[in-house]
C-alpha positions in Angstrom: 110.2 54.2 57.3 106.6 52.8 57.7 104.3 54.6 60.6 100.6 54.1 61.1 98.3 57.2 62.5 95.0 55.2 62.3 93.8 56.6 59.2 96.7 56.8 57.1 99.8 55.0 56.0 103.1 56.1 55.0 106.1 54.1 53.7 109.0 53.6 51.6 108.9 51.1 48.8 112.2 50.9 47.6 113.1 54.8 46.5 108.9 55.2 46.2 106.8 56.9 48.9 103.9 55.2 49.6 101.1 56.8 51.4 97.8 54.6 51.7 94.5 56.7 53.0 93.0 53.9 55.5 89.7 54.9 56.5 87.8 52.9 54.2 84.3 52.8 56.3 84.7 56.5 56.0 85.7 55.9 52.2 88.4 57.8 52.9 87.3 60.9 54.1 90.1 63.3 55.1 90.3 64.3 59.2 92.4 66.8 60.5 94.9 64.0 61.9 95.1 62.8 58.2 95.6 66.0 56.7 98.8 67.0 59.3 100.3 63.8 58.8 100.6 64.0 55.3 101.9 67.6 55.1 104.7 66.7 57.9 105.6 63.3 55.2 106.0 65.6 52.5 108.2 67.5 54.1 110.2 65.0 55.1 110.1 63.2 51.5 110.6 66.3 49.7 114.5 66.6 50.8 114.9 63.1 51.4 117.4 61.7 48.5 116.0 58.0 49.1 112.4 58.8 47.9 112.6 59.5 44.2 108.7 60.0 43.7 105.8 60.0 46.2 102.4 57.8 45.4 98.8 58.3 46.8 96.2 55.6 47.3 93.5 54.5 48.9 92.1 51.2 51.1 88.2 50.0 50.0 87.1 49.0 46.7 84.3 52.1 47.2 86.7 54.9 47.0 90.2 56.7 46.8 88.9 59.7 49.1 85.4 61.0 49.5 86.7 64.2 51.0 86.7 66.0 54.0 85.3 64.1 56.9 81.8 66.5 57.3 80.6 64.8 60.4 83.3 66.1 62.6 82.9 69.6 60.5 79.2 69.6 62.1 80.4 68.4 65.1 82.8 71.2 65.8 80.4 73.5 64.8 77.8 71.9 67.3 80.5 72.6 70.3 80.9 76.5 68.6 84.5 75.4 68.4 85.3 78.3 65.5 88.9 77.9 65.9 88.7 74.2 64.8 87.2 74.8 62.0 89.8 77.4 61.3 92.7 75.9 61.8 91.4 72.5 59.5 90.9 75.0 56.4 94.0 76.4 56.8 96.2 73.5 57.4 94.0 71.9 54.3 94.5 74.1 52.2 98.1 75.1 52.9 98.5 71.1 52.0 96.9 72.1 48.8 99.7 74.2 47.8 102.7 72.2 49.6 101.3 69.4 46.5 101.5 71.8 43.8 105.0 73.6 44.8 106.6 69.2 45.6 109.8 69.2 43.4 109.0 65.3 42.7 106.8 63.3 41.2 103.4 63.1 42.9 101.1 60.4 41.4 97.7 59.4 42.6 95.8 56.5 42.0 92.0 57.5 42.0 89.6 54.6 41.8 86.2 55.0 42.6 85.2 58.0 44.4 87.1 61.0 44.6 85.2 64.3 45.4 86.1 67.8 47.2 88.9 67.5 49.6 90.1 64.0 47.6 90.8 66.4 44.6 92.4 68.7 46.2 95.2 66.1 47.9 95.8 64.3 43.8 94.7 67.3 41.2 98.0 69.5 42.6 100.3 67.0 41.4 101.9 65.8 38.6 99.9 62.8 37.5 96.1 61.5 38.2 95.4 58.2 36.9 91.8 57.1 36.9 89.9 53.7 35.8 86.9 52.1 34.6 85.1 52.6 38.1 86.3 56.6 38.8 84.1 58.8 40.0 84.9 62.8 40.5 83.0 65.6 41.5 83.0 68.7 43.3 79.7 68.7 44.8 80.3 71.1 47.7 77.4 73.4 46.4 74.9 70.4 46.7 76.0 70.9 51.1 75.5 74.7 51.1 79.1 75.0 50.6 81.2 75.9 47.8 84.4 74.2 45.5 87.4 74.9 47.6 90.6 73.3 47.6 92.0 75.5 44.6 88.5 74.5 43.0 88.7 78.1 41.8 92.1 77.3 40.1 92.1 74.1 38.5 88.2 74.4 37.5 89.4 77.3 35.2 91.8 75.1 33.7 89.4 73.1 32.4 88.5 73.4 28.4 85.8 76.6 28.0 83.3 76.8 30.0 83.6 73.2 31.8 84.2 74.1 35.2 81.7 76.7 35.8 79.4 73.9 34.5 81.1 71.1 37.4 81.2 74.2 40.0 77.3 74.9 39.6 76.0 71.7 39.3 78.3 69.7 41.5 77.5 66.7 38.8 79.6 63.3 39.2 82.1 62.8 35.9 83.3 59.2 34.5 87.1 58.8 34.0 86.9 59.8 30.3 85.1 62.9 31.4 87.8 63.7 34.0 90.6 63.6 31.1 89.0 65.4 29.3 88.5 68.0 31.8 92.1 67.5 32.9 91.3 66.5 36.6 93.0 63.5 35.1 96.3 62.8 33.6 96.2 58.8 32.7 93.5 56.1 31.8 95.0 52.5 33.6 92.9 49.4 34.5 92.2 49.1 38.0 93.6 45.4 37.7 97.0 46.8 36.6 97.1 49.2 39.4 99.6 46.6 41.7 102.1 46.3 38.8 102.0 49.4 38.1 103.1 50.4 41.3 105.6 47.2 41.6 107.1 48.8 38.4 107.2 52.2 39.8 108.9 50.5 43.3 111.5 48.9 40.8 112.5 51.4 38.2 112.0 54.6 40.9 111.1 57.1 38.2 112.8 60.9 39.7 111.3 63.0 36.6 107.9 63.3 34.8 109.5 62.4 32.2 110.4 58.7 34.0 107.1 58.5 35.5 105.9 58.9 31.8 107.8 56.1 30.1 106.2 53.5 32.7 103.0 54.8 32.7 103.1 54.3 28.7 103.4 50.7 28.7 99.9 50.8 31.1 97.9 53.7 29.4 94.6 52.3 27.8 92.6 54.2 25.1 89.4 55.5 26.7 85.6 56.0 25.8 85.2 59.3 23.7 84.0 61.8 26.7 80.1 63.4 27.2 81.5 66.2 28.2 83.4 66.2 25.2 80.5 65.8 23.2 78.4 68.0 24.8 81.4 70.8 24.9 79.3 73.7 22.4 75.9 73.3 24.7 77.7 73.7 27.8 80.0 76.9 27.0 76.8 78.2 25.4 74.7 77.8 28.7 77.4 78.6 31.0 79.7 81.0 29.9 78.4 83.6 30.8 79.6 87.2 32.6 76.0 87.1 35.2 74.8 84.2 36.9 71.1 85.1 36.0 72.0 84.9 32.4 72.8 80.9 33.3 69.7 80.8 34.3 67.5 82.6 31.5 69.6 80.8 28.8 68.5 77.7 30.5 65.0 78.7 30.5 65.0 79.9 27.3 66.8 76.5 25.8 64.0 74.6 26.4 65.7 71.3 25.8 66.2 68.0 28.0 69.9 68.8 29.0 68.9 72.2 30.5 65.9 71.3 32.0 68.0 68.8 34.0 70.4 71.5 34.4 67.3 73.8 36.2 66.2 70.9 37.8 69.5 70.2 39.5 70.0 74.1 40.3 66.8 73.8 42.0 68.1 72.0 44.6 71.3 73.7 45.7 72.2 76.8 47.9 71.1 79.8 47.0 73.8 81.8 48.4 76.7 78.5 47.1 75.9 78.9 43.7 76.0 82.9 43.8 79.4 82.5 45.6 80.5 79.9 43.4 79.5 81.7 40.4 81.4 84.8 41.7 84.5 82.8 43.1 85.2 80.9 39.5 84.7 84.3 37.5 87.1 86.1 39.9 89.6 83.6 40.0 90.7 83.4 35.7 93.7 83.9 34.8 94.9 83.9 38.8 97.1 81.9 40.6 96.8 78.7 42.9 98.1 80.7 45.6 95.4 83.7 44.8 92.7 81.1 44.8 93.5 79.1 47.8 94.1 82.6 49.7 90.0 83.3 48.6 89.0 79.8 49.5 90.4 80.5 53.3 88.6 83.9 53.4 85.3 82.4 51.8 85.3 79.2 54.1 85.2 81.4 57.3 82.6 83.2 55.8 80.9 79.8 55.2 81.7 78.8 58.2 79.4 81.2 59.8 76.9 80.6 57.6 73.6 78.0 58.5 73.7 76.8 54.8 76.4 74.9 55.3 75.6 73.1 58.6 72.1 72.6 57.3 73.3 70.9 54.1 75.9 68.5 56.3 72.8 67.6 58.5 70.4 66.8 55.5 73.1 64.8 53.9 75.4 63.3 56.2 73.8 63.4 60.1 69.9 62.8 59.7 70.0 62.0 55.9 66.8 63.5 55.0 68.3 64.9 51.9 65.8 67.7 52.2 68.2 71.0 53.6 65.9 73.9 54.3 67.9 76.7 53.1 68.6 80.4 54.5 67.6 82.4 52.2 65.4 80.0 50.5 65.4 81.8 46.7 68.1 82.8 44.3 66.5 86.8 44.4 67.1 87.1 47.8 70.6 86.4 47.6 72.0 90.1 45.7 75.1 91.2 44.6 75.6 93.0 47.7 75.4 89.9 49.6 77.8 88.3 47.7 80.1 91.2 47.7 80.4 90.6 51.2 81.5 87.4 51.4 85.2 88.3 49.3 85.9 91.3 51.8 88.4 90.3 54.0 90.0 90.9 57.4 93.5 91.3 58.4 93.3 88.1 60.6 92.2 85.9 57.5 95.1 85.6 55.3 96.1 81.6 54.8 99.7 82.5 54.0 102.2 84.7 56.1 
């Protein structure tokens, strides 16, 4: 089977199913269209006894997926098409979980860029392999938005305090750093990618346990990680049960990683990294399910919110990377505010 819906590719490779993201000007970015068409593959896949494992790539040198395509976001809000917006979440995030609950082998090949929504189609599965040129991040707080996609999840998977740490600053992580936080699962040379996949089209590996055995004779040893290194300052500075402790502790520090770490607050969202803050401490110990039901209730909420349009216009539409936010300080945005944005309405569940 081989079908082409503009943006994405799917085919069989012997008993491996190949799906190639194929909006490389857009590095990738995920659209609705792309979104629906590889939830109805993996449906058809997942029963289908002449595809033994799926595989995930992406077109361009620049990036494996960017994530989700913000310009038409901002577009639908411009045409006050709520519903839209709606149904993208939902049908993204549902995606989210179809990954996680596949019954096969899921492996995703993450060169360069891979950020927000990219994470959320390759984290869910059973094996991430990165290279010298990965690049990962959850940024969303940086647009006025907040980590979705199970962010809430598989950032609290992470070793101590590491996600909250990701979540609040939205910071970009090498390979080695994205092992270590275990949004990876395999080191391989971008060079070796093609054989790689030629060996998984010829062996067609069923189990992890397959997929493992060929993936051994590609494994590289890796650069000791930063985050790694910097593992005791960070759970120090972040794990804490207030977000305005975060912020004294880094006052207080008074050293060159925390300065950077105010400095970077600086220039976020107010109400995101409140939100965020809230959404990663509610969310330990909880499910993928529990968290992706929160991510479709909070990105109504966003929805509605100027913060978010106002962060896709300074950084995507007029590029002006100067977003003017709503409310502009950290003290304006109380616990009562945040508390408002986890209450939820009969009509906002994501699953039936």
């Amino acid at each position: 089977m081989t079908s082409l819906d503009h943006s994405i590719l799917t085919e069989i490779k012997g008993r491996v199913g190949l799906v190639t993201l194929h909006r490389p000007s857009a590095l990738n970015a995920l659209n609705v269209e792309m979104i629906s068409h590889l939830s109805r593959t993996l449906d058809l896949w997942r029963d289908d006894s002449n595809v033994s494992c799926v595989v995930l790539q992406g077109t361009g040198e620049r990036a494996f997926c960017a994530g989700g395509d913000l310009r038409s976001v901002y577009e639908a809000k411009q045409r006050d098409d709520t519903e839209a917006l709606s149904f993208l979440f939902r049908e993204e995030y549902r995606l989210n979980y179809k990954i996680h609950m596949f019954p096969k082998p899921y492996i995703s090949f993450l060169h360069g860029y891979t950020m927000g929504g990219g994470l959320g189609i390759s984290v869910h599965g059973s094996h991430r392999i990165v290279c010298e040129g990965s690049c990962l991040a959850m940024p969303e707080v940086t647009i006025g938005y907040f980590p979705d996609v199970g962010a809430g999840y598989f950032l609290n998977q992470c070793p101590g305090f590491l996600g909250m740490y990701l979540a609040l600053t939205g910071i970009y992580i090498s390979a080695e750093d994205a092992l270590y936080a275990r949004l990876a699962t395999h080191y391989v040379r971008k060079e070796n990618y093609q054989e790689l996949f030629q060996d998984f089209c010829h062996r067609s590996p069923a189990t992890s346990y397959e997929v493992e055995e060929i993936l051994g004779r590609f494994q590289e040893p890796v650069p000791v990680s930063s985050l790694k290194e910097r593992r005791g300052e960070i759970d120090r500075l972040f794990g804490k049960e207030q977000f305005d402790d975060i912020l004294r502790t880094l006052e207080q520090e008074k050293s060159e990683f925390s300065d950077e770490c105010l400095k970077t607050l600086s220039t976020k969202s107010p109400s995101s990294l409140k939100v965020t803050f809230e959404l990663l401490k509610r969310m330990r110990g909880k499910s993928l399910r529990e968290a992706l039901h929160y991510d479709f209730l909070l990105a109504q909420k966003f929805g509605k919110h100027p913060d978010f349009f106002e962060g896709i216009r300074a950084a995507i539409i007029d590029k002006d990377q100067n977003p003017q936010w709503q409310p502009k300080t950290l003290d304006e945005v109380t616990q009562n505010v945040v508390e408002e944005y986890f209450v939820a309405h009969s009509d906002q569940k994501l699953f039936d």
